[in-house]
C-alpha positions in Angstrom: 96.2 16.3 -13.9 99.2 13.9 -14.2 101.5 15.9 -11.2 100.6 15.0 -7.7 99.7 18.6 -6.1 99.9 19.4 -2.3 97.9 22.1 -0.5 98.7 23.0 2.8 94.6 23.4 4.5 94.6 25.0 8.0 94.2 22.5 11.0 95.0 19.6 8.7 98.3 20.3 6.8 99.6 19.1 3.6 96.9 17.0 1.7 96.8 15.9 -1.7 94.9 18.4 -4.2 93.0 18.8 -7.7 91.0 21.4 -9.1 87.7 21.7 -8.8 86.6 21.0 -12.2 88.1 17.7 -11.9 85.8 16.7 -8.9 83.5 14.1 -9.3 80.5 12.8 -7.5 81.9 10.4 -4.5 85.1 12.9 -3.9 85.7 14.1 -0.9 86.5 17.6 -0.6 89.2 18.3 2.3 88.0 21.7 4.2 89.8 23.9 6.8 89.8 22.1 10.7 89.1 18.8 8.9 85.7 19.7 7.8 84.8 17.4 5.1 81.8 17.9 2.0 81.5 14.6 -0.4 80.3 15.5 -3.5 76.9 14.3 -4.2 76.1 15.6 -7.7 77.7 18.2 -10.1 74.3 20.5 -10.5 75.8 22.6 -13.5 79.0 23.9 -14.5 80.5 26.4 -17.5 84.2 26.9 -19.1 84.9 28.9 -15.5 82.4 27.7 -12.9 81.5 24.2 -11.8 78.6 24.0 -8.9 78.4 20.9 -7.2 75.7 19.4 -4.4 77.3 18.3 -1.2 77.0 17.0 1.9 78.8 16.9 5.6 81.0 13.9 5.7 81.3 13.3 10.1 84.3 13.4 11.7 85.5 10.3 13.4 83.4 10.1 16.8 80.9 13.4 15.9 77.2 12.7 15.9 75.8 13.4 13.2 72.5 11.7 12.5 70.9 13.2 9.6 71.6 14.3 6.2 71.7 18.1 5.0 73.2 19.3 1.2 74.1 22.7 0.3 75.5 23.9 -3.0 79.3 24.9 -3.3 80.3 26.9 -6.6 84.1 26.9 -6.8 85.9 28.5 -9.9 87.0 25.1 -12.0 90.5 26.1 -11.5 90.6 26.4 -7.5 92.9 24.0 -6.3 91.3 22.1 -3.3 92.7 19.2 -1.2 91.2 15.7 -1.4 90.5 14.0 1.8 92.6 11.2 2.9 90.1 10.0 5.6 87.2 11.3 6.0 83.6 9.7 7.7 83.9 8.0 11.1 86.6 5.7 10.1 88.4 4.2 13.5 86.3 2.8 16.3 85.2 5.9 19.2 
């Protein structure tokens, strides 16, 4: 995707945004109220689905001391926003 997308995501704002097929393992996946999912692994995808393996990134100062994946399956051509910071960045 050459063109820089924005999405507007509820309790964050406007954040940059890509489809979901073009997520890749390390992305950070920006979710409504700041709630954050890196993605770990794409598990399988198709022309119209991609499922991916992620995991809760921590907000700056939340405790959060153990690690827990789920699947997401998003249609490839969802738009989602990519987080700008994301995992306890800053000092509490």
């Amino acid at each position: 995707m050459n063109k820089t997308t924005e999405i507007e995501i509820e309790g964050v704002g406007l954040v940059p945004a890509k489809p979901a097929g073009e997520f890749k393992p390390g992305d950070v996946i920006q979710r409504a109220h700041r709630y954050t999912l890196k993605v770990v692994r794409i598990v399988s995808e198709d022309d119209q689905e991609i499922t991916f393996e992620v995991e809760h990134v921590p907000e700056e100062c939340e405790f959060w001391d153990w690690k827990y994946t789920h699947m997401e399956v998003f249609q490839k051509s969802k738009v989602l926003g990519i987080a700008r910071r994301h995992g306890n960045e800053g000092m509490c």
